[in-house]
C-alpha positions as CSV (number, residue, x, y, z in Angstrom):
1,X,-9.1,1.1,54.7
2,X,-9.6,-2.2,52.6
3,X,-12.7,-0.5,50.3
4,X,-10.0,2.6,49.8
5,X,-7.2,0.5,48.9
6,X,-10.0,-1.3,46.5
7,X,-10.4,2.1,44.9
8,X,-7.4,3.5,44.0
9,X,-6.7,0.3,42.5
10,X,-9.8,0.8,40.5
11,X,-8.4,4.2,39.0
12,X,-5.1,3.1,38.0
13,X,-6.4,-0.5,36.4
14,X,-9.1,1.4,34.2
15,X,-6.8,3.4,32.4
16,X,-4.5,0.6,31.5
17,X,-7.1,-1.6,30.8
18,X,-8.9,0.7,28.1
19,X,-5.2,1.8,26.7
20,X,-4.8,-2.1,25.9
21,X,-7.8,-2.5,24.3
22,X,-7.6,0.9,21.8
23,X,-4.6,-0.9,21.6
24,X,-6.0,-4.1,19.5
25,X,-8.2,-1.8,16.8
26,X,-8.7,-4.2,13.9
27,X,-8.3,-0.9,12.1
28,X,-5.2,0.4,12.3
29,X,-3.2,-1.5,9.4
30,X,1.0,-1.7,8.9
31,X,0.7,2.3,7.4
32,X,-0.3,3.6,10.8
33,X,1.5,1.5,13.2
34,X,4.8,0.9,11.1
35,X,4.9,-2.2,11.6
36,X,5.2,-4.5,8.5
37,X,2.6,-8.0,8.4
38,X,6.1,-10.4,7.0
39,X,10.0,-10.3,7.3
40,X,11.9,-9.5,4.3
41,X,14.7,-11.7,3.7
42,X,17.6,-9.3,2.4
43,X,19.7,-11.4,0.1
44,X,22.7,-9.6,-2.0
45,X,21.9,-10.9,-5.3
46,X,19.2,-11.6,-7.7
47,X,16.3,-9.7,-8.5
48,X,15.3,-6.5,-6.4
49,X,12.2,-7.9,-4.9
50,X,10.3,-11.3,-5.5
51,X,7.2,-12.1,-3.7
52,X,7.2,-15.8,-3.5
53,X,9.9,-16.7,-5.3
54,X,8.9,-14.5,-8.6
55,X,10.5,-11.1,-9.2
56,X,8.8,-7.9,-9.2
57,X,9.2,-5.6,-12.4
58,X,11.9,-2.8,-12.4
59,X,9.5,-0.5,-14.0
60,X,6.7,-1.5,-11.7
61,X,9.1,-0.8,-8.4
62,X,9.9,2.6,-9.9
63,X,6.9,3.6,-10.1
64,X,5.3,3.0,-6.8
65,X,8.7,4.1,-5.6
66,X,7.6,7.8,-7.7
67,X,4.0,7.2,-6.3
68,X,5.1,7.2,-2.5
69,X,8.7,9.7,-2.8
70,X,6.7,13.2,-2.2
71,X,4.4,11.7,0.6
72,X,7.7,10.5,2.5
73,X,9.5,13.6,1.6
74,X,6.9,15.4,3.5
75,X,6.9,13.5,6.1
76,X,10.7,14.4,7.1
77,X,10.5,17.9,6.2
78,X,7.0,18.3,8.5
79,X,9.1,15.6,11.3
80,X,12.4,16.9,11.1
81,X,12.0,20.3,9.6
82,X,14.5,18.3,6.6
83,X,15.8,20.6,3.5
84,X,15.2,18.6,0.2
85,X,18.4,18.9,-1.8
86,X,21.4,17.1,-2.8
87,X,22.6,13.9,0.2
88,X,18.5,13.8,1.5
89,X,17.3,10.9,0.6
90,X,20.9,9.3,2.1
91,X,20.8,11.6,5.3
92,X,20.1,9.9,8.3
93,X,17.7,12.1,10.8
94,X,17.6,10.8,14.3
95,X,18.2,7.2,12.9
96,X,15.8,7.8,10.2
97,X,17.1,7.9,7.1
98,X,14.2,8.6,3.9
99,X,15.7,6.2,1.2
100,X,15.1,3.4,3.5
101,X,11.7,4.5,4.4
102,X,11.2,4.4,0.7
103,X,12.5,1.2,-0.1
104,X,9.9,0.0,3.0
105,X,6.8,1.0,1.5
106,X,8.1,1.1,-1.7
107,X,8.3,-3.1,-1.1
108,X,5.2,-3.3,0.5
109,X,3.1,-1.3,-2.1
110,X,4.4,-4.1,-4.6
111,X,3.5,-7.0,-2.0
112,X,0.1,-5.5,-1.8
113,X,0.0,-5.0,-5.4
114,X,0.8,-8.7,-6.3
115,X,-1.3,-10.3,-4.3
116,X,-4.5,-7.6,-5.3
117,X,-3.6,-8.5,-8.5
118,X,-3.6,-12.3,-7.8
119,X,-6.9,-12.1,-6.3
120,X,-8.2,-10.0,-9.2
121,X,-7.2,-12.9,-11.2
122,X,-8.5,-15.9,-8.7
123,X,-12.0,-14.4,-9.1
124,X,-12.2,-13.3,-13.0
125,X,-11.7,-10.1,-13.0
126,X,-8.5,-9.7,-14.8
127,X,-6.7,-13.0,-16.8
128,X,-3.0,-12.1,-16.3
129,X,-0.9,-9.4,-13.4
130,X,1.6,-7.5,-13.0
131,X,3.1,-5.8,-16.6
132,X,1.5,-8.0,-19.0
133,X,-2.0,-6.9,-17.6
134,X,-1.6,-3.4,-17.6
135,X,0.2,-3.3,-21.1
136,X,-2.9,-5.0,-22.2
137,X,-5.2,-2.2,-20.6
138,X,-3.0,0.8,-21.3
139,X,-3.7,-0.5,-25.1
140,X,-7.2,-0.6,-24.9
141,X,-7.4,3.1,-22.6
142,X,-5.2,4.3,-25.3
143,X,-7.4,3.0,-28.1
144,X,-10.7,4.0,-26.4
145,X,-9.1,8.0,-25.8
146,X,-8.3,7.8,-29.5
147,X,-11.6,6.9,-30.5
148,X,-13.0,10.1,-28.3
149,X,-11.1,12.3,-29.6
150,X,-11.7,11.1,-33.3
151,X,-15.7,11.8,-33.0
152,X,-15.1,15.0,-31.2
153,X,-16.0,14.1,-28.0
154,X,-14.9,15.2,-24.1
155,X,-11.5,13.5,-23.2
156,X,-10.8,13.3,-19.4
157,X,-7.0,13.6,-18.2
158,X,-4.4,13.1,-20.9
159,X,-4.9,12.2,-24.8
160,X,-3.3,9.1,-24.1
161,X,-1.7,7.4,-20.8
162,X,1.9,6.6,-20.7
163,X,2.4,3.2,-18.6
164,X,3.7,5.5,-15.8
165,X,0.9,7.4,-15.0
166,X,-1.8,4.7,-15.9
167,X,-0.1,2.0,-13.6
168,X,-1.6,3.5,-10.5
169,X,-4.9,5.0,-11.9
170,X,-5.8,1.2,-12.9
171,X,-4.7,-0.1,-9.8
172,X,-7.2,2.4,-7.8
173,X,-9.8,1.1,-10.3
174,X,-9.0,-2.4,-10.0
175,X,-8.8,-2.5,-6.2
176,X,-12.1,-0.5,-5.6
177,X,-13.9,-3.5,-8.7
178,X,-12.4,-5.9,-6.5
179,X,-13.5,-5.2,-3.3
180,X,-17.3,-4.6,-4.7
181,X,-16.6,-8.5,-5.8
182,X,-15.4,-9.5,-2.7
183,X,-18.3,-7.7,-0.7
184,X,-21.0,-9.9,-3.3
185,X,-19.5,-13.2,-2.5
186,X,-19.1,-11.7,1.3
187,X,-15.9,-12.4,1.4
188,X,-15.3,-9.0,2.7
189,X,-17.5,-7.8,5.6
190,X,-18.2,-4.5,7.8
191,X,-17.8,-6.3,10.9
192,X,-15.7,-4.2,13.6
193,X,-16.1,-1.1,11.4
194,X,-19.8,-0.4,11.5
195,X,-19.8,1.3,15.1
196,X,-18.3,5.1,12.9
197,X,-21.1,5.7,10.6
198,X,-19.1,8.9,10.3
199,X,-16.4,7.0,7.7
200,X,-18.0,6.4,4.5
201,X,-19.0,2.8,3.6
202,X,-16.7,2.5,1.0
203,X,-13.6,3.3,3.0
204,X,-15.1,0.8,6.2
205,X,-15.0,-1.6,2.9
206,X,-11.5,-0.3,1.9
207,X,-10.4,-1.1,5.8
208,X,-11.8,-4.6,5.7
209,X,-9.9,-5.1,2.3
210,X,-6.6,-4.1,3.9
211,X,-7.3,-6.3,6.8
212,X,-7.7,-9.6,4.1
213,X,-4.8,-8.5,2.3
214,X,-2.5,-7.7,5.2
215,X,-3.5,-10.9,6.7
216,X,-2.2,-13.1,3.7
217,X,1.3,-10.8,4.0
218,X,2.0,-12.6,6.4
219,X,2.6,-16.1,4.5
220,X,4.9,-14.4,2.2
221,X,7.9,-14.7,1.6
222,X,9.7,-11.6,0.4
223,X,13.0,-11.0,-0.7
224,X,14.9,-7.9,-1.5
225,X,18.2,-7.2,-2.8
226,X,18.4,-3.8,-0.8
227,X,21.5,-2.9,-2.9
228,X,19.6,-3.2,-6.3
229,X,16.7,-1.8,-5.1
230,X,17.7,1.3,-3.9
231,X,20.2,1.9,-6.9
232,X,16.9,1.3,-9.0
233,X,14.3,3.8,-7.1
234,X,16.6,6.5,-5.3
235,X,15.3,9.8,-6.8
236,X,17.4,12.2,-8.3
């Protein structure tokens, strides 16, 4: 009787037990559970968003607002079988209402953005961030299409970038220099990711860089005027 009672506790404990661990992946980052790594403060004046105590750009919020508005779109019309049209973005479905799931990631793509860009800084890849930096490369990617095209040769994408469209391309670019930085100084490592050999190295590399990044979101502080900010990036 005692070994049976022994058993079927057995069965119902090993379940539970390997639900809490696939619980704990070191993978799965604020994207797939939901779950941003700080607290904004939501203050009703000032500057739409400031990450530790400076204030994000405008034009930089609208555009990684534009950058995430079709992926979230989606989302609703694949979740909720939504409409797009005039009043969706303000519509609440089931609670859920798309503007403020774009002001969410819209905030934490300029988080993540700041502090990439502060890092990029720290270890001499780039000498300034935010606007300033990527006037300063739009100018020279401008300069360097011109000079392609004036010798005749093969121009990839556009004649010449407009900051709106170059903003995110550099970003990609910068993020991808700066984790192959990071993985030299071993800063960034493969631990925990190394048991898929299925994923790509690059994107086990791209995992660990979320993971560092993520981990100093937690000691920000972030504050956003939620007014301001979705005035500023609610599409048309």
């Amino acid at each position: 009787m005692k070994n049976n009672v022994l058993k079927i506790l057995f069965l119902i404990l090993i379940p539970l037990l390997a639900g809490s661990c696939s619980g704990l992946t070191v993978d799965e980052g604020a994207e797939e559970s939901g779950e941003l790594p700080y607290v904004p403060v939501v203050v009703n004046s000032g500057p739409a968003v400031s990450v530790n105590g400076d204030a994000v750009d405008e034009l930089e919020l609208s555009i990684f607002a534009a950058s995430l508005s079709k992926g979230i779109q989606d989302d609703f019309i694949r979740k909720y079988h939504a409409v797009p049209g005039e009043g969706f973005w303000q519509h609440s479905f089931d609670g859920e209402v798309p503007v403020q799931q774009l002001m969410k990631w819209t905030v934490y793509k300029a988080v993540w953005s700041r502090l990439s860009q502060e890092m990029s800084v720290e270890h001499g890849l780039r000498a300034l961030t935010g606007l300033e930096d990527k006037k300063e490369k739009l100018e020279e990617e401008n300069q360097r299409r011109l000079e392609l095209k004036e010798k005749g040769e093969p121009i990839y994408g556009p004649d010449q970038y407009t900051m709106e469209d170059f903003y995110m391309v550099d970003e990609q670019s910068l993020e991808l220099a700066l984790i192959q930085i990071l993985e030299t100084k071993e800063i960034l490592r493969e631990e925990g990711r190394g048991r898929d050999r299925r994923i790509h190295r690059i994107e086990r590399m791209k995992m660990a860089f979320r993971q560092l990044i993520e981990e100093q979101m937690r000691s920000c502080e972030v504050m956003v005027n939620e007014e301001k900010l979705e005035e500023l990036i609610l599409p048309n």
